[in-house]
C-alpha positions in Angstrom: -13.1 15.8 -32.8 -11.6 13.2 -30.8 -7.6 13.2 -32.7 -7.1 9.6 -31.8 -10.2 8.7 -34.2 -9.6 11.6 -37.1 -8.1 11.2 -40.2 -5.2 13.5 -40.9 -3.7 15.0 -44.0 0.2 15.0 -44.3 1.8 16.0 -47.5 0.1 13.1 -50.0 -0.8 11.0 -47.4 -4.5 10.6 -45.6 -3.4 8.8 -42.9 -5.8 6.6 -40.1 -5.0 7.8 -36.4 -7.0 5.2 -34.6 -4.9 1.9 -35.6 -1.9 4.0 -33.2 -3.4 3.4 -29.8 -1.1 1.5 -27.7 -1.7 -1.6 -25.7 -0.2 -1.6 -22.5 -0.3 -4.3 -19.3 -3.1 -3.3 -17.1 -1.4 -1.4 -14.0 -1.0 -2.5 -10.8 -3.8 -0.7 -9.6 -5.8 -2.5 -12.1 -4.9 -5.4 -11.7 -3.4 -6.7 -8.1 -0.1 -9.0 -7.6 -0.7 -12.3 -6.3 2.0 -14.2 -5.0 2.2 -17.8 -6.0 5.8 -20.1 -5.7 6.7 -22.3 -9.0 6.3 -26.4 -7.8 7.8 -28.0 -11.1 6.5 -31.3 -11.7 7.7 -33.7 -14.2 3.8 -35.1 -14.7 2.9 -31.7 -15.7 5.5 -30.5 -17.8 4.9 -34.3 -20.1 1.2 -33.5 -20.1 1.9 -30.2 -21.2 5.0 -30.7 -23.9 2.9 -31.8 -26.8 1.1 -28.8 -26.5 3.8 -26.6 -26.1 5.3 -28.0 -29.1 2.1 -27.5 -31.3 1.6 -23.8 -29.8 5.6 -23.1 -31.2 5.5 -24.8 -34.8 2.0 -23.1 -34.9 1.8 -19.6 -34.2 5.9 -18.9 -33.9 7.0 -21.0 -37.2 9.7 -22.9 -34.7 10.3 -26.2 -36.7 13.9 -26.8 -36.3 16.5 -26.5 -33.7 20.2 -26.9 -33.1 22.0 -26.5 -29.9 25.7 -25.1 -29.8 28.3 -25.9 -27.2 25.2 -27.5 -25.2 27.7 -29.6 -22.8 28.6 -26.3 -21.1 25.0 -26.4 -19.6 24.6 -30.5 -19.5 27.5 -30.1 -17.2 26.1 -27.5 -15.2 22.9 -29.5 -14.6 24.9 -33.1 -13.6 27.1 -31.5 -11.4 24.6 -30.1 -9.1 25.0 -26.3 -9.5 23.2 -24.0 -9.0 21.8 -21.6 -12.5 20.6 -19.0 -13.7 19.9 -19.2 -17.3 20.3 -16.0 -19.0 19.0 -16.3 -22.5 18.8 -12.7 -24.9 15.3 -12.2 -25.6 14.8 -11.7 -29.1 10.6 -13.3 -29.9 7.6 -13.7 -28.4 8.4 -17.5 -28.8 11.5 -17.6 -26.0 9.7 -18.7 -23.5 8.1 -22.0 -25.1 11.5 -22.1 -26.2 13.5 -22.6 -23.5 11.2 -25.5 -22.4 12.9 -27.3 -25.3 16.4 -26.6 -23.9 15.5 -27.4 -20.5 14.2 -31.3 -22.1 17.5 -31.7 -24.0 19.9 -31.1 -20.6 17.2 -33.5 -18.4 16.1 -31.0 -16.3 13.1 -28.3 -15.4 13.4 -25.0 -15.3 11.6 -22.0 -13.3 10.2 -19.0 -15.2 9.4 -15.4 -14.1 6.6 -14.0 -16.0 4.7 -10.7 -14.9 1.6 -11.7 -13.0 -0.5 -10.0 -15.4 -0.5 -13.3 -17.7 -1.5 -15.8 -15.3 -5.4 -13.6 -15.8 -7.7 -15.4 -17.8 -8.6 -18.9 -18.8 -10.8 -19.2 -16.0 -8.2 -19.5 -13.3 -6.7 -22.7 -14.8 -3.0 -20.7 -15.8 -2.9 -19.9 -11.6 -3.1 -24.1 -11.7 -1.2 -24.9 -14.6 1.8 -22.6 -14.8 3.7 -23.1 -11.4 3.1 -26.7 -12.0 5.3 -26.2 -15.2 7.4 -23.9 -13.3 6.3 -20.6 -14.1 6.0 -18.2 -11.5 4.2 -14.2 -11.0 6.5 -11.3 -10.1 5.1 -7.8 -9.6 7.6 -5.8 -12.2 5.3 -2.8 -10.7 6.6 -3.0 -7.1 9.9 -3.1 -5.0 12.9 -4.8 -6.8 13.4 -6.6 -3.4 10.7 -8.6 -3.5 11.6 -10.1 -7.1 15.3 -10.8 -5.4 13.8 -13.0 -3.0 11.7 -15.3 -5.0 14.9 -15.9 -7.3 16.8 -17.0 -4.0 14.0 -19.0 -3.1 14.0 -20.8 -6.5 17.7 -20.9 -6.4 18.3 -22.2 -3.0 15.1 -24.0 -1.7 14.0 -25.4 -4.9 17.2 -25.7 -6.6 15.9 -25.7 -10.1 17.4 -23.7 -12.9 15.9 -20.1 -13.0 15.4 -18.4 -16.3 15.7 -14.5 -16.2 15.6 -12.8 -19.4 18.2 -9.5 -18.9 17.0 -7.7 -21.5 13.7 -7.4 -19.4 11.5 -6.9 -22.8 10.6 -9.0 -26.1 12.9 -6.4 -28.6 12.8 -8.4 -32.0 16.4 -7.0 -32.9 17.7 -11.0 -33.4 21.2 -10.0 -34.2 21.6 -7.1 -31.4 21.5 -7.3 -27.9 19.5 -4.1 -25.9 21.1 -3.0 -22.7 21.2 -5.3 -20.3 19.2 -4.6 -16.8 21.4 -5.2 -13.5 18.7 -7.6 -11.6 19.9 -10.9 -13.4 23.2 -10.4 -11.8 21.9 -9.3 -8.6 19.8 -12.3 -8.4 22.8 -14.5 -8.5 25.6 -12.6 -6.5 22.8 -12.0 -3.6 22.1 -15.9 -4.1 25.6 -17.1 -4.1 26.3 -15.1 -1.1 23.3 -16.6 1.2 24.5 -20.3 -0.1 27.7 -20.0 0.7 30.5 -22.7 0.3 27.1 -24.8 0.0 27.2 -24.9 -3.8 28.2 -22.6 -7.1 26.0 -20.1 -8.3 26.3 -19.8 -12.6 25.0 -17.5 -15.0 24.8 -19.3 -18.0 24.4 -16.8 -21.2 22.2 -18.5 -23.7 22.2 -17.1 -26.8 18.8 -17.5 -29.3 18.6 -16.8 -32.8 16.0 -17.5 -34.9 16.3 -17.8 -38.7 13.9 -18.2 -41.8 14.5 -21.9 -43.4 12.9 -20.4 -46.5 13.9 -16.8 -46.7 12.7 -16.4 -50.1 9.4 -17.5 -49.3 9.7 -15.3 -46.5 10.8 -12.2 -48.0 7.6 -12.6 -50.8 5.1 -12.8 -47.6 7.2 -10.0 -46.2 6.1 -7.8 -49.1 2.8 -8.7 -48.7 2.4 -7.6 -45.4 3.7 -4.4 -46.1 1.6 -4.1 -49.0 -1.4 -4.2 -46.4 0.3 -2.0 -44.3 0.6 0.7 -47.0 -2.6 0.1 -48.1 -4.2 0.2 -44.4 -2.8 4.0 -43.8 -3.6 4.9 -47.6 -0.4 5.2 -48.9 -0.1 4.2 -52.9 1.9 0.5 -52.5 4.9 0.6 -54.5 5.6 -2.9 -55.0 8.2 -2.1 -57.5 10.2 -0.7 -54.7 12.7 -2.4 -52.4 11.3 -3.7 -49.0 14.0 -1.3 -47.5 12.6 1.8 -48.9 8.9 0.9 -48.5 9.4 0.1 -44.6 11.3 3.6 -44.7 8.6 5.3 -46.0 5.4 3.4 -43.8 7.8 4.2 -40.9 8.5 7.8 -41.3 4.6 8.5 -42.2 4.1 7.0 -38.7 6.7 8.9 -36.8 5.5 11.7 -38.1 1.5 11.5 -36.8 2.9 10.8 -33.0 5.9 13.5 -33.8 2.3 15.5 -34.6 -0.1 14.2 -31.6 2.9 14.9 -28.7 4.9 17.7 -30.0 1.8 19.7 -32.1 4.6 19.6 -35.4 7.1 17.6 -37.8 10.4 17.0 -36.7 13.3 17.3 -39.5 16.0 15.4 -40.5 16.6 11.3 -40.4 14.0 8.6 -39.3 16.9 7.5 -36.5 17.8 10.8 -35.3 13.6 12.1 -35.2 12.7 8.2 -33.3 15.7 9.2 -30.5 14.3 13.1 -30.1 10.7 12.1 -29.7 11.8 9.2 -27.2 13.7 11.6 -25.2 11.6 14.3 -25.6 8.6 12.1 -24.1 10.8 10.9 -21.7 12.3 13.7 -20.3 8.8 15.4 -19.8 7.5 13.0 -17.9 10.5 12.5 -15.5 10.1 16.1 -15.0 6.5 15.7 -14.4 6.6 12.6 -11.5 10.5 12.3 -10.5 11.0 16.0 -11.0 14.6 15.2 -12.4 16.1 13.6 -15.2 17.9 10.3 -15.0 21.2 9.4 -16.0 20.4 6.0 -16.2 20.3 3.2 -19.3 16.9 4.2 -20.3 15.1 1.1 -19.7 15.8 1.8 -16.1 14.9 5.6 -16.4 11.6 4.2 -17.8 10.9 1.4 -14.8 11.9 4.3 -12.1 8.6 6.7 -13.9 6.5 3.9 -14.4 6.8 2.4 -10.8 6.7 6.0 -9.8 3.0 6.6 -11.5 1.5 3.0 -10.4 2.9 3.8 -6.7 0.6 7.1 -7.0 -2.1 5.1 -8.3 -2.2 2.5 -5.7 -2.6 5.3 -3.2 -6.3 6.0 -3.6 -5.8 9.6 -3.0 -5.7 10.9 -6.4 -8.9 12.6 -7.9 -10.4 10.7 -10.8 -9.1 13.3 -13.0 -5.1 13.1 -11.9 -6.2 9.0 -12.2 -6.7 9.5 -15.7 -3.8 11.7 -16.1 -1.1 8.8 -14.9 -3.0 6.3 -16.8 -2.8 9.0 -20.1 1.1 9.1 -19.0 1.4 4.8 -18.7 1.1 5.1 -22.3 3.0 7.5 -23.1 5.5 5.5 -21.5 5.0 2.5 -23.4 5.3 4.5 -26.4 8.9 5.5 -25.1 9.6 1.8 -24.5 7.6 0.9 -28.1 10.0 4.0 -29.8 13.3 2.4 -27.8 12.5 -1.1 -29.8 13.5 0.7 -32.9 16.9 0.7 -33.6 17.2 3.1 -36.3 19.8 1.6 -38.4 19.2 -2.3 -37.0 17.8 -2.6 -41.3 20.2 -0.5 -43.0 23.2 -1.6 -41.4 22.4 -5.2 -42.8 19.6 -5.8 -44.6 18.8 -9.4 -43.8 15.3 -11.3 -44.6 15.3 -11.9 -41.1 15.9 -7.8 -39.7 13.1 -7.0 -42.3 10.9 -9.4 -40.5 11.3 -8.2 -37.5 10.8 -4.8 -37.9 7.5 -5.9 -39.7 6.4 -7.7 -37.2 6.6 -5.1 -34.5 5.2 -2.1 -36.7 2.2 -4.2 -37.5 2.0 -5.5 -33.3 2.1 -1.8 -32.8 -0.2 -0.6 -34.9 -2.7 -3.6 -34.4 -3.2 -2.4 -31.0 -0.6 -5.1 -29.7 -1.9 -8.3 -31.3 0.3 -11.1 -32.1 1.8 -11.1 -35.8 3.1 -14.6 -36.8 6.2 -14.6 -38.4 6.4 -14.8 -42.3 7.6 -18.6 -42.5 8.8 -21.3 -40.7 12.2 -20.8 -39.0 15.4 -22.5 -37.5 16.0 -21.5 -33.7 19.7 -22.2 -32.7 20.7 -22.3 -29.1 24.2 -21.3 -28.1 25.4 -22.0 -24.6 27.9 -19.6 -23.5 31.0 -19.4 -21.1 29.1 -20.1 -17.8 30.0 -17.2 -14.8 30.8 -18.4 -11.7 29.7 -16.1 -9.0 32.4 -17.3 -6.8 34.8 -15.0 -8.5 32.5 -12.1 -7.7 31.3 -12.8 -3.8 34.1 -11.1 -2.3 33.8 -7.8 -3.9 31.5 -4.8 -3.2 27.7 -5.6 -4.1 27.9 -2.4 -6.1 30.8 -3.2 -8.0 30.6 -6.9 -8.6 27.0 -6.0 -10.2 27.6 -3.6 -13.1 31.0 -6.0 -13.8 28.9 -9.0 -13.9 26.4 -7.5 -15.9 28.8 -6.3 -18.4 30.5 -9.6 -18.6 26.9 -11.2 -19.7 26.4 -8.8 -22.3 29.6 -9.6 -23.9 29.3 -13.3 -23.6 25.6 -12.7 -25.3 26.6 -10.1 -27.7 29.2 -13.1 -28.4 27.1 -16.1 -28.9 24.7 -14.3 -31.5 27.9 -13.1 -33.3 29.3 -16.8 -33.3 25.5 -18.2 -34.9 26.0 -15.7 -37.7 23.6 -13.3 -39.5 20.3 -14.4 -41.7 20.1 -14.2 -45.2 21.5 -10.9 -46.8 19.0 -9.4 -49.3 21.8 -9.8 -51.8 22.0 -13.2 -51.7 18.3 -13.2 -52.4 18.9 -11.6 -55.6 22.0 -12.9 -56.4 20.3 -16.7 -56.0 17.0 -15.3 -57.9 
């Protein structure tokens, strides 16, 4: 019996395997990089706006907006420097988002996006998105070549360049993930080639989104978990809190892919079993296609594997079998990145409407096979402009010092702004107001 499409017993449980497949990008054998330079136009981006604002209110509940300390950036942008705008990214809806900052400073910004979106619609996203200043990168091959198109955008085009140092959509609102070193390299490597020409900023942007509603929210919230339960038979316990019934759905889960990697049940606390199967996974296949182990911040222990396996596919020489081996281990790997995404105490440690939501919404994208979820009401996004960095201070100093210390001064600065917005709505004020 194929395991991914049986049903499995597990204490009172009958649980449904086949809703846990993953949905992965299409490798780069799959699906070849094209290179294709961002050409911003003003016509394009009014044509476009009313759409974009639709396509946010619509299917990411973004109805509101305030922007914090926004003269740091307006600044920025009059004065003729050069930026790279590093927002936390915390929602599928960031990138719409940042159009919306980009029209309250007067300027256009330039987008990476993997070149796996621009597929589809017939060819008209190849037309459409450089012209609104989105441009492919090939996250699959060398870091060099993603370095240069930032220097191009920064110094031939000269429009600010969103970079997202986070590198994946996390949905932890309140916490910022590890950042990856390539935003800072972007900019020192940039600032460098310019010069005395002009400045070079990082600009930390930080982006929270809260309910306007949260009770509203938090009713839909139990909904949705009611289906959840329901979908993987478990017996909904609507008299419970949220907190425990997420608890429960998510250690009936951890335990079928605790069951389908490692043949048993791992003991002991939903946090501690989500960190051993991650590494476990992990470690395995490093083993397997870097034969060693890294010692890096794991999202970069994950990119060295996964470019690893994509290089070996792109060669042609592997057998159809060892083909559908690396593609068997491509998801794998985006099950490490999938476990990575949960903070295990991210809830517990303050139950807001908000964290609740979150979580929600990526157990039900992950077991949906990857399909959007909509948040559970309409919600207030609030932009905070950080301290800008001025890569001038940094130029001087070795490229593999001035890096990591950059980097580590954005995570602060981010870490910072989401503090300064403040938390959501504490389940106790929920029941303190009802």
């Amino acid at each position: 019996m194929d395991p991914l499409s049986a049903n499995l017993k597990l204490g009172s449980w009958n649980l449904k395997l086949e809703a846990l497949s993953v949905n992965r990008f299409p490798s780069g054998d799959e699906l070849p990089y094209k290179s294709l330079p961002p050409c911003p136009s003003r016509f394009w981006n009014w044509v476009m706006s009313g759409y974009r604002r639709m396509l946010i209110r619509r299917d990411h509940g973004v109805a509101e907006y305030e922007f914090q300390e926004i003269e740091r950036l307006k600044k920025l942008v009059d004065g003729g420097a050069r930026l790279l705008i590093a927002p936390n990214h915390a929602d599928h809806a960031d990138g719409l988002a940042l159009y919306r900052l980009a029209e309250e400073v007067g300027t256009l910004f330039c987008h990476m996006a993997t070149h796996h979106l621009f597929e589809g619609s017939f060819g008209l996203r190849y037309f459409i998105f450089p012209r609104v200043g989105v441009f492919p990168i090939d996250r699959e091959g060398s870091a060099l070549g993603t370095l240069r198109a930032a220097r191009d955008v920064l110094m031939r085009i000269g429009n600010p360049l969103v970079v997202y140092p986070e590198g994946e959509v996390y949905h932890t609102n309140d916490r910022l993930t590890p950042l990856r070193e390539g935003a800072a390299a972007m900019a020192l490597t940039s600032q460098k080639a310019l010069g005395g020409e002009a400045p070079v900023y990082i600009v930390p942007v930080a982006l929270k989104y809260l309910f306007l509603r949260p009770e509203e929210a938090a009713r839909r919230l139990a909904q949705q978990v009611t289906g959840m339960e329901e979908r993987f038979t478990f017996a909904p316990r609507p008299g419970q809190s949220l907190l425990r019934r997420i608890h429960r759905l998510a250690s009936g889960i951890l335990s079928l892919k605790e069951l389908e990697h490692l043949g048993m049940r791992l003991s002991g606390t939903v946090p501690g079993r989500i960190v051993l199967l991650r590494d476990t996974l992990l470690e395995r296949l490093e083993s397997r296609h870097l034969e060693r182990l890294g010692s890096e911040p794991l999202p970069e222990r994950i990119t060295a594997v996964h470019r690893r396996i994509v290089e070996r596919l792109r060669g042609g020489e592997m057998s159809e079998d060892a083909q559908a081996a690396g593609r068997r281990d491509l998801d794998i790997l985006f099950l490490v990145l999938q476990l990575f995404s949960y903070p295990g105490d991210y809830v517990q440690e303050y139950p807001t409407v908000e964290r609740i939501g979150e979580t929600v919404v990526k157990l039900e994208q992950d077991l949906g096979g990857g399909r959007y979820i909509k948040p559970a009401g309409e919600r207030r996004l609030t932009f905070r402009i950080g301290e800008p960095i001025d890569m001038r201070d940094h130029v001087e100093s070795k490229f593999r010092d001035a890096v990591p210390r950059v980097t580590r001064i954005l995570a602060e600065r981010l870490q910072g702004g989401l503090d300064d917005i403040g938390p959501g709505t504490h389940l106790q004020e929920l029941k303190a107001n009802h």
